[in-house]
MARNUNU-437516 format. One record per residue (C-alpha): x, y, z; residue in one letter; residue number from 1. Coordinates in nm, 4 decimals, padded with zeros to 6 digits, always signed. Each point is the difference from the previous one (the first is absolute). Layout:
REM residues N
PT        X        Y        Z residu num
PT        X        Y        Z      A NUM
...
END
This chain:
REM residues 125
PT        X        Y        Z residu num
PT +04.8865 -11.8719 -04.4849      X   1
PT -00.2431 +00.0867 -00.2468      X   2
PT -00.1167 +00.3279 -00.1493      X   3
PT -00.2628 +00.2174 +00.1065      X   4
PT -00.2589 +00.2169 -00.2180      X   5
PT +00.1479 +00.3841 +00.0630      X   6
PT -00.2656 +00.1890 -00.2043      X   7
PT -00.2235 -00.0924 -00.3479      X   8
PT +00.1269 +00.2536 -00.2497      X   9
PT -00.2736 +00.1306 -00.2606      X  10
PT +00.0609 +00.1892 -00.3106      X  11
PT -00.1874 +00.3228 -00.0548      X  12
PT +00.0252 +00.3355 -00.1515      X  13
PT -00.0211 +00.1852 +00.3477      X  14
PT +00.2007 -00.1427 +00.2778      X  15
PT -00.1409 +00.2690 +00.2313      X  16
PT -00.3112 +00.0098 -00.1072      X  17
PT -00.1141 -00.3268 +00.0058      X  18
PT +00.2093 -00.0499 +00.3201      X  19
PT -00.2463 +00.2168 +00.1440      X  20
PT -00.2750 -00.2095 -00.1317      X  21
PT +00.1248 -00.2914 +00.1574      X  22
PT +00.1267 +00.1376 +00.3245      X  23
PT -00.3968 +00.1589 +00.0648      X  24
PT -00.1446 -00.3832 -00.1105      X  25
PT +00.2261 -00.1969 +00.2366      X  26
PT +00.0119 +00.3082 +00.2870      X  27
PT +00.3789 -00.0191 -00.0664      X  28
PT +00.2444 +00.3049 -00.0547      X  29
PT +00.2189 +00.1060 -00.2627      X  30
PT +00.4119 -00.0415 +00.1146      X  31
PT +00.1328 +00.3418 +00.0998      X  32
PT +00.2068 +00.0423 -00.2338      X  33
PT -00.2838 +00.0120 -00.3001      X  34
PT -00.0705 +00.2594 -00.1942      X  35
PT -00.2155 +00.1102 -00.2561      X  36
PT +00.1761 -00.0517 -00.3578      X  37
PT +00.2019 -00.2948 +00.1611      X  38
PT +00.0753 -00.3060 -00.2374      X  39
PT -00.0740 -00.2251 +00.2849      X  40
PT -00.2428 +00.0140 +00.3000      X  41
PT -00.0320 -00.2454 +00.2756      X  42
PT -00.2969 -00.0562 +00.2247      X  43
PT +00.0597 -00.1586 +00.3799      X  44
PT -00.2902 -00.1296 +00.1170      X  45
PT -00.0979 -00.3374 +00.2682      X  46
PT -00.0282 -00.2465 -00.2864      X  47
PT +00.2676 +00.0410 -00.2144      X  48
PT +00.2013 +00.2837 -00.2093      X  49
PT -00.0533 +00.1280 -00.3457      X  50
PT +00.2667 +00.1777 -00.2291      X  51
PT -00.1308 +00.1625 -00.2211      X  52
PT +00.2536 +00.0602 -00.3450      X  53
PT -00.0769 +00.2691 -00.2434      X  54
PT +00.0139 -00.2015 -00.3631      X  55
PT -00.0306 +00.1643 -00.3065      X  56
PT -00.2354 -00.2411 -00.2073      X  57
PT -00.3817 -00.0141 +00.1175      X  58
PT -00.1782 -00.2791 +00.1101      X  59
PT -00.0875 -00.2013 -00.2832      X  60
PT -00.1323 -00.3224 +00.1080      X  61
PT -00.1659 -00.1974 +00.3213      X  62
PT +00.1917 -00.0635 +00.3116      X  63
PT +00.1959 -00.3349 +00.0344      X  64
PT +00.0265 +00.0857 +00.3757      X  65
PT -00.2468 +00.2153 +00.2327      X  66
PT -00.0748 +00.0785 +00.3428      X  67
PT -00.3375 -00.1822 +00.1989      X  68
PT -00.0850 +00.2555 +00.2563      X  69
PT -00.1729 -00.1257 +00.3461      X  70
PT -00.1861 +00.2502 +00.1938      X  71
PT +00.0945 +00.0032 +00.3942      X  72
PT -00.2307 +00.2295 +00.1216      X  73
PT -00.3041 +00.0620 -00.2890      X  74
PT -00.1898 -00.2310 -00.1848      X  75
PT +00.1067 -00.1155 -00.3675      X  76
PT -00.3047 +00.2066 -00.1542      X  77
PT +00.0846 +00.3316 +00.2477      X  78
PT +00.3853 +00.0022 -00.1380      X  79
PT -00.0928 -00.0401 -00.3262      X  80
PT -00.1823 +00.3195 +00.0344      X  81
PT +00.2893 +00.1649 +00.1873      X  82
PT +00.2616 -00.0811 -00.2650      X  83
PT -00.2406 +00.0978 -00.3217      X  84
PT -00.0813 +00.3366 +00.1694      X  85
PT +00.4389 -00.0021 -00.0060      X  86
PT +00.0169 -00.0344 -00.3347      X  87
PT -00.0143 -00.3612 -00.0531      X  88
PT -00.2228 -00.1251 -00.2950      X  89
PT -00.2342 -00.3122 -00.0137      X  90
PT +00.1468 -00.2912 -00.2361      X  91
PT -00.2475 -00.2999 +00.1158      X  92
PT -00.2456 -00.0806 +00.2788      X  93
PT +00.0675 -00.3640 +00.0649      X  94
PT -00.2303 +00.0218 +00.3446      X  95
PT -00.2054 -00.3081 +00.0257      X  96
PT -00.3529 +00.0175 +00.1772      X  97
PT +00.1240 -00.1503 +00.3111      X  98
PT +00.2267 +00.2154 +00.0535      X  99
PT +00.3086 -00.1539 -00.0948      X 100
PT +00.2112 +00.1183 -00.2940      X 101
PT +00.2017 +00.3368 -00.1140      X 102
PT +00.0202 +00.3456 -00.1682      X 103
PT +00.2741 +00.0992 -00.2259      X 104
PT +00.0495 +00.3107 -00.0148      X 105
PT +00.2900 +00.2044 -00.1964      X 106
PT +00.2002 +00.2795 +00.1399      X 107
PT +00.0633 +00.3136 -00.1873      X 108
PT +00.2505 -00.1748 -00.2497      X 109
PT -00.2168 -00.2863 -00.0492      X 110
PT +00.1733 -00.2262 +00.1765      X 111
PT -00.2422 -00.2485 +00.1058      X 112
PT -00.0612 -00.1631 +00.3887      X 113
PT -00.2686 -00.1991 +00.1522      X 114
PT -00.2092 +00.0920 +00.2891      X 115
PT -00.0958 -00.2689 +00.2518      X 116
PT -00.2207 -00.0317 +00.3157      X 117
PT +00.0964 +00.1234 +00.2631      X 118
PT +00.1095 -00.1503 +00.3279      X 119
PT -00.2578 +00.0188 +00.2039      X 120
PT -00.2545 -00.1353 -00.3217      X 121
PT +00.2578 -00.3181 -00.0393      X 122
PT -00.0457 -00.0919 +00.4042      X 123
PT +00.3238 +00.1156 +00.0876      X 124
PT +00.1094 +00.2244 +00.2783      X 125
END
């Protein structure tokens, strides 16, 4: 049998805090059993789970690895708005004029993630 992703760990100062970041942008929930002041924080949400481990060095360079986030229910442009007016801050606009590319956006840390369309703007349903 092989092995299955169980959660994508980040690094971050605030395990709580930017739990809460995270569990607002993917309408997820912080575990019960996280607090604030926590070293670690885990978000549950449909896609996948995110631990969140309290380091003690800062962010120093780009990601190697990041997260491409797919609205279900807004368009691309519409979350983009929702997650800046979280907290998020804009990194690049890679949207192309007909309507195909991304956003990427950083989250409070400045860990950086990419925006996509959204669902209904790829054809899907």
């Amino acid at each position: 049998m092989s092995s299955l992703v169980r959660h994508v760990t980040i690094d971050c100062a605030d395990a709580y805090a930017l739990a809460g970041f995270w569990a607002k942008a993917l309408d997820g929930k912080l575990s019960d059993d996280d607090e604030p002041g926590d070293p670690e924080a885990l978000v549950e949400s449909a896609g996948a789970g995110l631990l969140f481990i309290q380091v003690p060095e800062p962010k120093a360079v780009k990601n190697r690895v990041h997260l491409d986030l797919q609205p279900q229910d807004r368009t691309r442009d519409e979350e983009v708005d929702r997650l800046l007016a979280l907290g998020a801050t804009l990194v690049g606009d890679r949207r192309r004029p007909d309507g195909t590319g991304w956003v990427t956006l950083a989250d409070p840390e400045g860990n950086e993630f990419c925006v996509e369309r959204g669902k209904a703007e790829r054809g899907e349903s």
